[in-house]
TIDO-594913 format. One record per residue (C-alpha): x, y, z; residue in one letter. Coordinates in steps of 0.25 Angstrom, whole numbers, padded with zeros to 4 digits, always signed. Layout:
BEGIN
XYZa
...
REM end
This chain:
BEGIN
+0310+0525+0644x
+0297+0529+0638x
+0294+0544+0638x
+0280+0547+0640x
+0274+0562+0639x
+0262+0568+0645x
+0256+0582+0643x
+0261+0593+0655x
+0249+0601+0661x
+0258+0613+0665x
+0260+0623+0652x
+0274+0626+0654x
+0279+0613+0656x
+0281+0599+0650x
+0282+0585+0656x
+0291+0572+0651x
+0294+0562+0660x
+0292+0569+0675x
+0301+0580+0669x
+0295+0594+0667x
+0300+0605+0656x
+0297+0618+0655x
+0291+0628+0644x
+0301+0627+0631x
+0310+0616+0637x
+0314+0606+0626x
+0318+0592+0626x
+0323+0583+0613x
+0323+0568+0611x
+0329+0557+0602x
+0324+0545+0600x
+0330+0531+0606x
+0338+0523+0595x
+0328+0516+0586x
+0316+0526+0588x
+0312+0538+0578x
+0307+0550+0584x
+0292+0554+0581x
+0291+0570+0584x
+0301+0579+0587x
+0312+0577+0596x
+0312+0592+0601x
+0303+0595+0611x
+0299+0610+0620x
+0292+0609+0630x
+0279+0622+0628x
+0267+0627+0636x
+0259+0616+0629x
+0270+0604+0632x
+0280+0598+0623x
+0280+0604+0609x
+0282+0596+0600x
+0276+0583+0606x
+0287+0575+0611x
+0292+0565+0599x
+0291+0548+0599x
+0302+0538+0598x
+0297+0529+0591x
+0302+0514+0588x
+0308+0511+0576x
+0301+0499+0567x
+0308+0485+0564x
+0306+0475+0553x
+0299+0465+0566x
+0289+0474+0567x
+0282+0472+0553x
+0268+0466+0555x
+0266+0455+0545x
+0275+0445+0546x
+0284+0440+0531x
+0286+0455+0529x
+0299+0460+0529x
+0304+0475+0523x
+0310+0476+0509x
+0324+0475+0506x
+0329+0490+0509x
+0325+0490+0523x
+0328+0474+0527x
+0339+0478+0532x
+0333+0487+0544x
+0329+0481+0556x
+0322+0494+0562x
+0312+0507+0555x
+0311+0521+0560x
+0297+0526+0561x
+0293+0532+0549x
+0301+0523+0538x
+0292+0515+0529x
+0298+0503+0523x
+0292+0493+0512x
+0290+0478+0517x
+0289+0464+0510x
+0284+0450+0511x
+0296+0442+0516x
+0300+0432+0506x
+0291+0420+0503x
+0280+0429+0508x
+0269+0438+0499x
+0260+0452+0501x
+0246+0444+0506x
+0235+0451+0497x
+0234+0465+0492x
+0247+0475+0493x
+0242+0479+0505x
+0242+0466+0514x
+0250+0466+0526x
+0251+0452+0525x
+0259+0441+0518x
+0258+0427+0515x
+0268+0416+0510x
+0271+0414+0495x
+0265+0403+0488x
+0269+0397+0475x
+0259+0386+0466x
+0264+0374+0461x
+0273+0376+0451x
+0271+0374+0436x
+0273+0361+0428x
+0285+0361+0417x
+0283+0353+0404x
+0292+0339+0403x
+0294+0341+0419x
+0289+0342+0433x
+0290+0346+0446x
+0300+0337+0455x
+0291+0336+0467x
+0275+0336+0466x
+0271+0351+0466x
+0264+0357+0478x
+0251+0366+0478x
+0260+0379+0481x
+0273+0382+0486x
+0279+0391+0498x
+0289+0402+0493x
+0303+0397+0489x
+0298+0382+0488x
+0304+0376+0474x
+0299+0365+0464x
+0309+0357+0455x
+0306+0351+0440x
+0312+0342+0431x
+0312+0339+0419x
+0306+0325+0412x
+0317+0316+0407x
+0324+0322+0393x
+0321+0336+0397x
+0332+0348+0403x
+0327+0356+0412x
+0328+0371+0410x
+0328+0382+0420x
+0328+0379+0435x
+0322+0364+0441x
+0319+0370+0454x
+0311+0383+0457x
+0304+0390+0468x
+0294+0397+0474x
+0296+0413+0472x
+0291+0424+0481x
+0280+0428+0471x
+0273+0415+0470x
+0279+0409+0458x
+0290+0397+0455x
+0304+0403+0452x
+0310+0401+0442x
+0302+0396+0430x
+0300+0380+0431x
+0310+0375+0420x
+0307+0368+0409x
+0311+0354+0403x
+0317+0356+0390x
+0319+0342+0379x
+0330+0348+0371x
+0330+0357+0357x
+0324+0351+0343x
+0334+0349+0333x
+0334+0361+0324x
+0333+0361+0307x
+0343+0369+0302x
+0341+0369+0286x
+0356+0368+0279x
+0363+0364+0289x
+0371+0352+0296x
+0372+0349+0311x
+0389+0350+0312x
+0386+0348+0330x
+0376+0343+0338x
+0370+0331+0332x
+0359+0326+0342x
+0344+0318+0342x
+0341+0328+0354x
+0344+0343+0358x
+0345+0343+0373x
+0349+0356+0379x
+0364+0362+0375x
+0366+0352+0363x
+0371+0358+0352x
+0369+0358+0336x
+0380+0364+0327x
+0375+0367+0313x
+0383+0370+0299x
+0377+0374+0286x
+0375+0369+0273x
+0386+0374+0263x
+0382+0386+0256x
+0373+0390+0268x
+0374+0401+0278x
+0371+0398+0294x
+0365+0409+0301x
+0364+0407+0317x
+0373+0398+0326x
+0377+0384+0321x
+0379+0378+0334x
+0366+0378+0343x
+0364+0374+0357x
+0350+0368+0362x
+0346+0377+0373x
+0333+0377+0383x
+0326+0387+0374x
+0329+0379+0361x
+0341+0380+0352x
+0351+0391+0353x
+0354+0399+0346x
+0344+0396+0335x
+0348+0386+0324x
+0354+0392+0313x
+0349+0394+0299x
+0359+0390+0286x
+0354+0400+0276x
+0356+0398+0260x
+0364+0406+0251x
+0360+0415+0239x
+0360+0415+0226x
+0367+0425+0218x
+0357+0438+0221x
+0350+0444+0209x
+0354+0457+0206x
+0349+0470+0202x
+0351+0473+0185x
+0366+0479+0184x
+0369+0474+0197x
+0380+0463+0200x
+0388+0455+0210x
+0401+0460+0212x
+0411+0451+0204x
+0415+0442+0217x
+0400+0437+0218x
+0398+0436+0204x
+0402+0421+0203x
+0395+0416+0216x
+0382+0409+0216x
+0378+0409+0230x
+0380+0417+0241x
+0380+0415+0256x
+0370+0419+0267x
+0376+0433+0272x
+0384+0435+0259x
+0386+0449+0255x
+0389+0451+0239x
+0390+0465+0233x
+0385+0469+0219x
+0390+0480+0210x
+0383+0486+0196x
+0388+0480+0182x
+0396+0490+0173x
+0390+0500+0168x
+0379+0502+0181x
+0381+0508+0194x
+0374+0510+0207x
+0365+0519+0206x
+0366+0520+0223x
+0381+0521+0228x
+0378+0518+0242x
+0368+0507+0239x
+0373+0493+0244x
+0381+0485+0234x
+0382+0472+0240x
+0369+0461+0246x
+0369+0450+0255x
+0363+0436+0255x
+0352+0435+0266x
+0347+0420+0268x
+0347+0418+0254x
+0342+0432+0250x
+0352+0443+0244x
+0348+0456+0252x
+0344+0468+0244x
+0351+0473+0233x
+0351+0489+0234x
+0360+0491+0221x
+0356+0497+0209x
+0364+0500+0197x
+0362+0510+0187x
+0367+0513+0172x
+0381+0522+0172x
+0377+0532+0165x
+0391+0539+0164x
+0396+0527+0155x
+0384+0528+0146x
+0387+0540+0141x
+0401+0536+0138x
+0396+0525+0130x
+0400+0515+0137x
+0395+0500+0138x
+0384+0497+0150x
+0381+0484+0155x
+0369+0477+0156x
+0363+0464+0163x
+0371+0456+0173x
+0386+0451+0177x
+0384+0439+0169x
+0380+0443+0156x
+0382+0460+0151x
+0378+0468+0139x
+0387+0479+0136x
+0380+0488+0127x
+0388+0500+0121x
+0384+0514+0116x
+0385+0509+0102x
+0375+0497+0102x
+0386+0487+0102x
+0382+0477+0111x
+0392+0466+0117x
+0388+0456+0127x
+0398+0450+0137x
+0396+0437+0146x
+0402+0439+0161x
+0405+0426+0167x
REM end
């Protein structure tokens, strides 16, 4: 039963539903299930009336309540049915439904998406609409001799736009030129998507990359390889040489790593510099050696060398001169 209060004109007492109460009586209330107390629960009757004023049950809000319709609340309180006062919450537009205007609207409206875009060497399935209601889908295909790639049917997303992207029509992957190489797999006139090519290269040549391709959607992959040449046998600093197990060899393979030493008589004039070099795509990387006269065996007397591996000069303290030919 609803309470209802009135004012007492007697000073010392107080009146609530036909029942008087004296000066500094008290009575206390709580709420009826679903209703929040607005005010204070205690209550003393004074020479004025009740003090405080008596409190409010007031009624709980529910998610039916909400005035526009389409708008529900966010995830973390769909669960909840019913709102005691004072609990703020944030709301949304249901789904298939947008804000109507500026941030502040009260209002919503349906989404709407255009008509969606054409793809080259394909079309729609069905002749396109002006727009479309929200979670409507569209189909494509491709024109004869072209794979479709990606999805063939997409549809209207909450935020106005077609989702996925359209797909596109894809005629296969042109035949590569590798230079210096020979196809060992994977003959064809035409690439469509996943044949394959299997290259070998040349003798005396180095691949670098993956011999066996597949034709993808984006292209080849992994990229075709390249068959890089050898070097020649590297030109050396003065008093520098190849060790004697590259001495004889002509050509040298992409990668190769050869080490070098100084003829007799010289010696680095840097312990921890590098003594070897490597073939780089048919350059030799840089030569950080450097060989300097031994000056200990100079003052011994004995014979230096001079010139290259193939062809010396010994040279001795005396003026005696003796040439020798190294094969």
């Amino acid at each position: 039963m609803e309470s209802k209060w009135v004012s007492s004109t007697y000073s010392s007492l107080c009146k609530k539903n036909r029942r008087m109460y004296k000066m500094k009586h008290f009575t206390e209330y709580k709420c009826d299930d679903g209703y929040t107390m607005k005010g204070e629960g205690y209550i003393v009757c004074k020479e004025n009336g009740w003090s405080p004023e008596p409190p409010q049950c007031i009624a709980q809000c529910t998610q039916s309540s909400f005035g526009p319709r389409n708008v529900i609340v966010t995830a973390d309180h769909l669960s909840t049915q019913s709102f005691a006062d004072g609990v703020t919450v944030t709301i949304q537009c249901m789904v298939g439904y947008k804000p109507a205007g500026s941030k502040a609207s009260k209002s919503v409206t349906s989404v709407k998406c255009p008509s969606p875009p054409s793809i080259e060497n394909g079309q729609l399935v069905d002749v396109p609409l002006d727009y479309y209601d929200y979670s409507q889908a569209v189909s494509y295909r491709c024109n004869g001799g072209f794979d479709i790639i990606g999805q063939s049917t997409i549809h209207c997303s909450e935020d106005g736009t077609f989702k996925p992207d359209p797909p596109t029509c894809f005629d296969g992957c042109p035949a590569p030129i590798v230079p210096n190489a020979k196809r060992i797999g994977g003959r064809s006139r035409s690439y469509k998507r996943n044949h394959f090519i299997e290259y070998k290269c040349d003798d005396g040549y180095t691949m670098k990359g993956e011999g066996h391709i597949v034709c993808k959607e984006n292209g080849w992959s992994p990229e075709p390889p390249q068959c890089i040449g050898p070097c020649n046998s590297p030109v050396l600093k003065e008093h520098v040489t190849l060790t004697q197990e590259f001495r004889s060899q002509k050509s040298f393979p992409h990668g190769s790593t050869v080490t070098v030493e100084c003829i007799h008589g010289y010696k680095s004039d840097d312990s921890t510099e590098s003594q070897s070099i490597t073939c780089e795509e048919t350059k030799w990387s840089k030569l950080h050696l450097t060989c300097i006269g031994d000056t200990e065996e100079e003052r011994q007397g004995m014979c230096l060398f001079y010139g290259g591996y193939r062809y010396t000069q010994k040279r001795c303290k005396y003026r005696h001169v003796e040439s020798t030919y190294h094969p």
